[in-house]
C-alpha positions in Angstrom: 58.8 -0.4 4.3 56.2 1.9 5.6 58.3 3.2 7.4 60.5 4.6 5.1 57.6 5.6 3.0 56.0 7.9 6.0 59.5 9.4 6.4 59.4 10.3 2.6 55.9 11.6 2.8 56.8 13.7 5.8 59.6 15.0 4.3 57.8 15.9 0.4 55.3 17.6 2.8 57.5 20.0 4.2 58.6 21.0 0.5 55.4 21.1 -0.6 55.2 23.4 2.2 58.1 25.2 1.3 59.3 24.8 5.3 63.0 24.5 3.9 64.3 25.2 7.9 62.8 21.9 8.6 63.7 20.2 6.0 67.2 21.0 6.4 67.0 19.9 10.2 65.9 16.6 9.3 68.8 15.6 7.5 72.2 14.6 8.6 73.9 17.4 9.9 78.0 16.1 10.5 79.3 19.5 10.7 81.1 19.5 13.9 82.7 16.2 13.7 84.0 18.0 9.8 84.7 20.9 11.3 86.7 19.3 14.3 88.3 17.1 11.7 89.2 20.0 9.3 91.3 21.7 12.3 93.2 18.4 13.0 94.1 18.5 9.1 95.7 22.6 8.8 98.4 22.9 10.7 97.9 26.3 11.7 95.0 25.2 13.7 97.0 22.6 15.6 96.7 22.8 19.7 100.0 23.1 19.6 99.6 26.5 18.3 98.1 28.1 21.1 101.2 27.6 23.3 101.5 30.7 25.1 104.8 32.5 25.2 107.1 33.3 28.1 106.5 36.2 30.0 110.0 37.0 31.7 109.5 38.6 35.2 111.9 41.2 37.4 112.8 40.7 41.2 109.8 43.3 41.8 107.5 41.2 39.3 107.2 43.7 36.1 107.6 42.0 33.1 110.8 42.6 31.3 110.4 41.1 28.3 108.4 38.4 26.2 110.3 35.5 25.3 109.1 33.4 22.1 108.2 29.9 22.3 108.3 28.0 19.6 105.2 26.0 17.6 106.5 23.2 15.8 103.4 21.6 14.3 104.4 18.0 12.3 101.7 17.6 9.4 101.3 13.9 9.8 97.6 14.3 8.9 98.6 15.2 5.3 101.1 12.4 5.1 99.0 9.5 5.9 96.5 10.7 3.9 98.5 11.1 0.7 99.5 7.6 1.5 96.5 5.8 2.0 95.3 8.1 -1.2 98.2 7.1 -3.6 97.1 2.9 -2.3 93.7 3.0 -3.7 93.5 5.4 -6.2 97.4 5.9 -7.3 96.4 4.0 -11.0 92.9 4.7 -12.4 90.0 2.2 -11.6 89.9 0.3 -14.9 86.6 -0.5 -16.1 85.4 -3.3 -18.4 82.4 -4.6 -20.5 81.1 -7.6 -19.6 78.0 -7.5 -21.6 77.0 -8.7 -25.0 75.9 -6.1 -27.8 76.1 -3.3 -25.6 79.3 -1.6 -27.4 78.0 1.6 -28.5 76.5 2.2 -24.4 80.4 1.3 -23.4 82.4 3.7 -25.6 80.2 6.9 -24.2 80.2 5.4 -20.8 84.3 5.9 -21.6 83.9 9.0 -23.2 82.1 10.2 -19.9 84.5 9.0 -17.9 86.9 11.0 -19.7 84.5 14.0 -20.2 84.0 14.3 -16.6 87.6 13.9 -15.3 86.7 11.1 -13.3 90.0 9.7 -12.0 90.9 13.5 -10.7 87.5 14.1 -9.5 87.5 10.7 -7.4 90.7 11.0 -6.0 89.8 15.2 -4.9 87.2 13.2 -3.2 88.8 10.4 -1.2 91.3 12.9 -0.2 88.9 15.4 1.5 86.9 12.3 2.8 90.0 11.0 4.2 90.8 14.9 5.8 87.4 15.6 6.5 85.3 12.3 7.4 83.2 13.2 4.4 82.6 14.8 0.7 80.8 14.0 -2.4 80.6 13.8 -5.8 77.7 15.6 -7.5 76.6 14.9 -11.3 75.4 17.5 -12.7 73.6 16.8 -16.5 73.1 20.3 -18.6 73.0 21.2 -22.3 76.1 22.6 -23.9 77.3 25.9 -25.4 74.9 25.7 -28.4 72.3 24.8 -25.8 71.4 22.0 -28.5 73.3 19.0 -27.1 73.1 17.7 -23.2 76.4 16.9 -21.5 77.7 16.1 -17.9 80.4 17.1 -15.6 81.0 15.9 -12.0 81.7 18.6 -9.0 83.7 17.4 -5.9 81.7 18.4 -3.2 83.1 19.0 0.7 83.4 21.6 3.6 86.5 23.0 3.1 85.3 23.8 -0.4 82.5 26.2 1.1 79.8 22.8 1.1 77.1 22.4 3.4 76.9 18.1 2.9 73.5 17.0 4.0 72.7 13.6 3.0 69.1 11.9 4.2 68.8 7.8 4.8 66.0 5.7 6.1 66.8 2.7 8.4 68.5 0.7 5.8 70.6 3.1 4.9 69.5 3.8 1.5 69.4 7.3 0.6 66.3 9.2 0.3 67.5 12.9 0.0 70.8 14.5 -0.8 71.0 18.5 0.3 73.6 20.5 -1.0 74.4 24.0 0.8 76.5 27.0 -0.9 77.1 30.6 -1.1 77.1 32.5 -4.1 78.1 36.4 -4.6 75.5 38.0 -6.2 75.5 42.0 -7.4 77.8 42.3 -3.8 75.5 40.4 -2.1 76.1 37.1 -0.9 73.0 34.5 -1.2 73.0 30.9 0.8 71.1 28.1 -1.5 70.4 24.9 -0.8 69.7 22.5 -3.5 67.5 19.2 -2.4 68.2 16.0 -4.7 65.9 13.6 -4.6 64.8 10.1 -7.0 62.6 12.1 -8.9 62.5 15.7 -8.0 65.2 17.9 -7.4 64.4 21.1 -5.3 66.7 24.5 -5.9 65.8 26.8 -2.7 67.2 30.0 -2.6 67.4 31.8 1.3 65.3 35.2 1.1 64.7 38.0 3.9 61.4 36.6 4.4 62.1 33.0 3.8 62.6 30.6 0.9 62.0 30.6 -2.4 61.6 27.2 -4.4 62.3 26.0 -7.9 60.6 22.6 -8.7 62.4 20.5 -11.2 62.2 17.3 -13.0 65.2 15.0 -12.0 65.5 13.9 -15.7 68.0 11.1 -14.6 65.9 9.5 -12.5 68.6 8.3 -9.5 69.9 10.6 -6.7 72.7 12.3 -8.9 75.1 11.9 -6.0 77.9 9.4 -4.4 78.3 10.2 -0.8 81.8 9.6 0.8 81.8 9.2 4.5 84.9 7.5 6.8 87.0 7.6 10.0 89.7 10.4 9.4 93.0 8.3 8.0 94.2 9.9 10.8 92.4 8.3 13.7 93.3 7.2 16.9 96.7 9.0 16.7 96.2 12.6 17.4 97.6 12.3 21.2 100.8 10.8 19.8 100.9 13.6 17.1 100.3 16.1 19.9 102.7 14.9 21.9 105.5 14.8 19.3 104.8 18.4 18.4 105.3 19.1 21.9 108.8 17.6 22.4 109.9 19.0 19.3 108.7 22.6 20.0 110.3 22.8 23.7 113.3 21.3 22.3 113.7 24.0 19.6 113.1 26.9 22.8 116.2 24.8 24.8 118.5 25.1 21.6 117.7 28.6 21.0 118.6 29.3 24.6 121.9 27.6 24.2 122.7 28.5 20.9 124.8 31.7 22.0 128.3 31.3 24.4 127.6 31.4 27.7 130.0 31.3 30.6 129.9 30.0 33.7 132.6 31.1 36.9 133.4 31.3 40.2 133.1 34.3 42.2 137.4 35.0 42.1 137.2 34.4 38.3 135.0 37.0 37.6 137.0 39.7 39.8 140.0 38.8 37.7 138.4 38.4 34.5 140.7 40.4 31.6 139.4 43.2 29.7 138.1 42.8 26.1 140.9 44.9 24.6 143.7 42.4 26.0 144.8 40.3 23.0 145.4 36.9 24.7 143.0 36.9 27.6 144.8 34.9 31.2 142.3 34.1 33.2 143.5 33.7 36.9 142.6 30.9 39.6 143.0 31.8 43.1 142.6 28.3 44.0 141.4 24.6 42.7 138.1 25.0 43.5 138.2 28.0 40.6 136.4 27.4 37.7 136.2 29.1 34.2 133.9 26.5 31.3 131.4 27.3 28.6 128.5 26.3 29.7 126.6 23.6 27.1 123.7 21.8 26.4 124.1 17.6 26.3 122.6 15.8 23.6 119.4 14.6 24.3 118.8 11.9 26.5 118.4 8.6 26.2 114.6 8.8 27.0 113.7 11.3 25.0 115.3 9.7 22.2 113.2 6.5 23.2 110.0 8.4 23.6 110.8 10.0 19.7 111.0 6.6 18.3 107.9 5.5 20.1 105.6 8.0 18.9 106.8 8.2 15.4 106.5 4.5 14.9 103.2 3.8 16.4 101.8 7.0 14.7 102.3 5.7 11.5 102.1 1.7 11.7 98.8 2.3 14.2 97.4 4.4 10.6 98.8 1.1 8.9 101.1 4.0 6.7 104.3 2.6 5.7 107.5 4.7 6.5 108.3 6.5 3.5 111.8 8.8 3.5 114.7 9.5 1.6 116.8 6.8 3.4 114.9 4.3 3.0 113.2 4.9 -0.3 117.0 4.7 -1.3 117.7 1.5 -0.2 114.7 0.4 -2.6 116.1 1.7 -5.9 116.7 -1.6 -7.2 113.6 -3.7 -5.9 110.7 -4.9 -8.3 107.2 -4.1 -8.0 106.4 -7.1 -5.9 108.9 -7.2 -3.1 108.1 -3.0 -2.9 104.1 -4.1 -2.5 105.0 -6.9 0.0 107.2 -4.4 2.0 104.3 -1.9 1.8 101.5 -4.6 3.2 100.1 -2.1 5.9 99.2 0.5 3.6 98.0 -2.3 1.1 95.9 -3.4 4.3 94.4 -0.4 4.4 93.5 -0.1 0.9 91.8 -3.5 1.3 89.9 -2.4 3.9 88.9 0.7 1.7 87.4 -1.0 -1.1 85.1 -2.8 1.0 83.1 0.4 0.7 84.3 2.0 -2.2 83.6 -1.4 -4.3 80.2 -0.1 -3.7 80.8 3.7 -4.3 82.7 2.6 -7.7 79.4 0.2 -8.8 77.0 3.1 -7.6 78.6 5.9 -10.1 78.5 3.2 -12.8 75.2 2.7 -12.4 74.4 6.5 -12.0 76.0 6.8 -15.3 74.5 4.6 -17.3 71.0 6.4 -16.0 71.9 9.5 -17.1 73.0 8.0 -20.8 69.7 6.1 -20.8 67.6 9.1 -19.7 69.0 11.9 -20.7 72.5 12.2 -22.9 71.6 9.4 -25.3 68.2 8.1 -25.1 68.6 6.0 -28.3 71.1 3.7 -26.6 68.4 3.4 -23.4 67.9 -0.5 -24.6 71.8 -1.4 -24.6 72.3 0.6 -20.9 69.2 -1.6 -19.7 71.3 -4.8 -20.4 75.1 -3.4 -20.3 77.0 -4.9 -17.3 80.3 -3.0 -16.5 82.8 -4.3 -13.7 85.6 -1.8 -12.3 88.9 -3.1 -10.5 91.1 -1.5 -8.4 94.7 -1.3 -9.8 98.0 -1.7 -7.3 100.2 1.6 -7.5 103.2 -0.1 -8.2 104.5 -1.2 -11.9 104.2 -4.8 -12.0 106.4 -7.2 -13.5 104.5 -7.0 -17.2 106.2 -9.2 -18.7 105.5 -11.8 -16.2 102.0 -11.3 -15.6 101.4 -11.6 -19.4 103.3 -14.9 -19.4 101.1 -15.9 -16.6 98.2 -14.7 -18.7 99.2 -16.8 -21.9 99.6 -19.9 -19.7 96.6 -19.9 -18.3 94.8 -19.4 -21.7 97.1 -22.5 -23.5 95.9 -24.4 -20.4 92.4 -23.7 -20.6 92.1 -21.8 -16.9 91.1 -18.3 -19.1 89.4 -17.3 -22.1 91.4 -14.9 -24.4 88.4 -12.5 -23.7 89.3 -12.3 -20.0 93.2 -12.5 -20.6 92.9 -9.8 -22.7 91.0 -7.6 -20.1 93.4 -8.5 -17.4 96.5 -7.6 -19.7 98.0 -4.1 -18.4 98.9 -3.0 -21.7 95.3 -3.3 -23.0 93.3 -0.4 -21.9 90.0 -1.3 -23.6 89.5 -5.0 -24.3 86.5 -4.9 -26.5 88.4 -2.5 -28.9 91.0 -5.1 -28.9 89.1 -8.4 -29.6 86.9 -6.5 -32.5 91.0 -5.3 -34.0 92.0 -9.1 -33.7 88.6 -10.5 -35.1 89.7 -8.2 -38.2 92.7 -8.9 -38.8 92.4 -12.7 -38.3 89.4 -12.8 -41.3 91.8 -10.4 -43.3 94.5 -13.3 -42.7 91.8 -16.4 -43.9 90.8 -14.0 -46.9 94.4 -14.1 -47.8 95.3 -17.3 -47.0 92.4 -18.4 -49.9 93.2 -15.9 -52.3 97.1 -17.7 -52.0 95.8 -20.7 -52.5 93.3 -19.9 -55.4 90.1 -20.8 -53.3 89.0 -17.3 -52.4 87.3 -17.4 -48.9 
C-alpha cells in the first residue's frame, strides 16, 4: 500500500513540477512491440515485400536486364482478426438492470449507450487491440452546443490512429495514470500534446520550444475516464507459417510467369532444318531417332509442395483457433441451424471464451465508469439511484438461435419454478429491455382486473 502511494507521490511531484519528459518515461511505453505488430497487420510491410528482384547477368557479367519477382503477401492477419472480432462482439453486449428502484439511472445509462455509439466504438477497439496488442477507449464528458447541458462521447484510441497509449499501474495492476499522446495542426504548425488522466486530476500538457506548458483540471467524474485494451496479437505464434506460405506462393507465381509463353526445346539437326515462318504447314525433319522436337512445359506441382500448402494453411488457422471460412464450405452450411453452425465453429467459440475472461472485466469497468459520470456530472439528481443501481452485461453468440426453442425452454422453466418471469424475460432474445417489459405487463394485467370487475359489476 505504501508503495503504491510513494509511486503516486513521486509521480504528482513531477507534475507539480511540470517535468512532463519524466513523467512520460515513467509510464508504460509498448511502442515497439505496436509498432512491430502494426507491420505484421499491412501487408505492404510484409518481409515478404522486400524480396529483391532478379538481376540477369551476360557471359562478360553486365547486367542485361532486371527480371521482376513477384510479392504475393496473404493477409491472414486481417482474417483471423475479423473472425475472432465477429465471435465476441458480432451481436451487441446486452445489458440488464438488476437493481430495485433505480429505473430512471438505467434508461440514461441506455441512452448513453446509444449516445456514445458504444457497440461500434467497442468493437473499433477490439479490432485494433487484436492488430495492434493494444488501444483504448477514452470518455470524454463536455457540455453541448448551447453550452448549457453536459453530454459524453467515447473516442477509440490506438497507434495506427496517430495515439501515443501510455497507461501507468502499481504492483497490483490497478491503474494509477492514463497518458494520452497526439498531434494536432495548428495555424500550419503541428503541436504534440499529451493529456495525463488521473482519479482526480486530469493534466492537458502542451509541448513548447522551451518545454511544457500545463493546464490543471478537475476530473469532474471522479474515475480514470479510460478502459485500457491490451492482448497477444490474434495472430500469434503463426507468422513463420504465414511467411513461409507467402514465399511458396510468390516463387510459384515467378515459375508460371516463366513458363507462361511457348517455348521449344530441340536437338542440334532440328534446328538446322527448322522451316521458315512463311511456310504454311511447317515439316520439321529428324535426321535420326535420337531427334527431338517438344514444347517444353511446366508439371503441376508436386506432391510435396502440395503437402507443405495444406500444412501451413491448416495449422495457421486452427493454431489461431479460426475456423475455416470460404465459399465452399460456407455452402455446404446453407441449410444448418444456429446450433450445429456454433458447434462446428468451437475453436473460434474457444477463443471467444478465452476473450471474455478479460473483457468480462473491461465490460463491468465501462459500466461502472458510466454510472460515475451520470452520478457526477450528466445527471447529479439521479447520484442516489447510480449509488445502488447494479447492471450485469452478457455476451451474445453471433449466430441466430433457434428462438422459438429457447423461449419454449424459457416458459418451461418458469411453469416449473427453475426461473422467475423477471429473469425469463431478460434472457428472451426478442426483449431488448426487460424492465420496460415487466412495467408494460404490470399495466395491462391491472387494466385486465379493472375490467374483469367493471364486467361483473364489482368495480375493482
Amino acid at each position: 500500500m505504501n508503495s503504491a502511494l510513494n509511486m503516486q507521490q513521486g509521480f504528482e511531484e513531477l507534475l507539480k513540477n511540470k517535468d512532463i519528459d519524466n513523467v512520460i518515461r515513467k509510464m508504460q511505453d509498448r511502442s515497439a512491440d505496436v509498432d512491430k505488430a502494426i507491420k505484421d497487420y499491412d501487408v505492404k510491410t510484409h518481409n515478404i515485400m522486400s524480396r529483391p528482384d532478379k538481376i540477369i547477368k551476360g557471359k562478360d557479367g553486365r547486367t542485361i536486364r532486371v527480371q521482376k519477382q513477384w510479392r504475393l503477401p496473404i493477409p491472414y492477419q486481417r482474417f483471423i482478426n475479423e473472425i475472432a472480432l465477429v465471435f465476441l462482439y458480432g451481436q451487441p453486449v446486452k445489458f440488464s438492470m438488476v437493481s430495485a428502484g433505480t429505473e430512471e439511472a438505467y434508461s440514461m445509462f441506455k441512452d448513453l449507450v446509444k449516445s456514445t455509439r458504444f457497440d461500434s466504438r467497442i468493437r473499433q477497439c477490439k479490432r485494433i487491440a487484436g492488430a495492434e496488442t493494444e488501444s483504448a477507449l477514452l470518455l470524454h464528458v463536455y457540455k453541448d452546443d448551447e453550452g448549457n447541458k453536459p453530454d459524453a462521447l467515447i473516442k477509440v484510441l490506438g497507434k495506427s490512429l496517430g495515439d501515443d497509449i501510455r497507461p501507468m499501474f502499481d504492483r497490483f495492476n490497478r491503474m494509477i495514470a492514463f497518458g494520452h499522446g497526439y498531434y494536432i495542426n495548428e495555424g500550419g504548425y503541428t503541436t504534440y500534446y499529451f493529456d495525463i488522466y488521473m482519479k482526480k486530476k486530469i493534466y492537458r500538457c502542451k509541448k513548447e520550444d522551451l518545454g511544457w506548458t500545463v493546464v490543471e483540471e478537475e476530473n469532474l467524474i471522479g474515475k480514470i475516464p479510460v478502459i485500457y485494451f491490451r492482448q497477444e496479437k490474434e495472430h500469434e505464434g503463426v507468422e513463420p507459417l504465414i511467411e513461409r506460405e507467402e514465399y511458396i506462393a510468390s516463387i510459384t507465381a515467378d515459375v508460371n510467369d516463366y513458363f507462361a509463353s511457348p517455348a521449344v526445346k530441340a536437338t542440334a539437326d532440328v534446328i538446322k532444318n527448322i522451316p521458315e515462318k512463311e511456310e504454311p504447314g511447317k515439316i520439321f525433319i529428324l535426321d535420326s531417332k535420337d531427334s527431338d522436337v517438344s514444347y517444353l512445359t511446366i508439371e503441376a506441382a508436386p506432391e510435396l509442395k502440395k503437402q507443405e500448402i495444406d500444412f501451413l494453411q491448416k495449422h495457421i488457422l486452427s493454431k489461431t483457433f479460426t475456423p475455416n471460412i470460404d465459399f465452399e464450405n460456407m455452402k455446404a452450411l446453407s441449410n444448418v441451424s444456429g446450433k450445429a453452425l456454433k458447434q462446428m465453429m468451437i475453436l473460434a467459440e474457444i477463443k471467444a471464451n478465452k476473450h471474455k475472461e478479460s473483457h468480462d472485466e473491461l465490460v463491468d469497468r465501462f459500466i461502472s465508469l458510466l454510472i460515475a459520470a451520470i452520478a457526477n456530472v450528466l445527471e447529479i439528481k439521479l447520484k442516489d439511484q447510480c449509488s445502488k443501481m447494479i447492471i450485469d452485461a452478457q455476451f451474445q453468440s453471433p449466430f441466430n438461435e433457434d428462438i422459438a426453442e429457447m423461449i419454449t425452454n424459457l416458459v418451461s422453466s418458469i411453469d416449473a419454478g427453475m426461473m422467475s418471469e423477471e429473469t425469463g424475460r431478460e434472457l428472451n432474445p426478442l426483449i431488448s429491455d426487460s424492465s420496460s417489459e415487466t412495467s408494460r405487463i404490470d399495466a395491462e394485467r391491472q387494466r385486465k382486473r379493472e375490467t374483469s370487475g367493471d364486467i361483473f359489476g364489482q368495480g375493482y
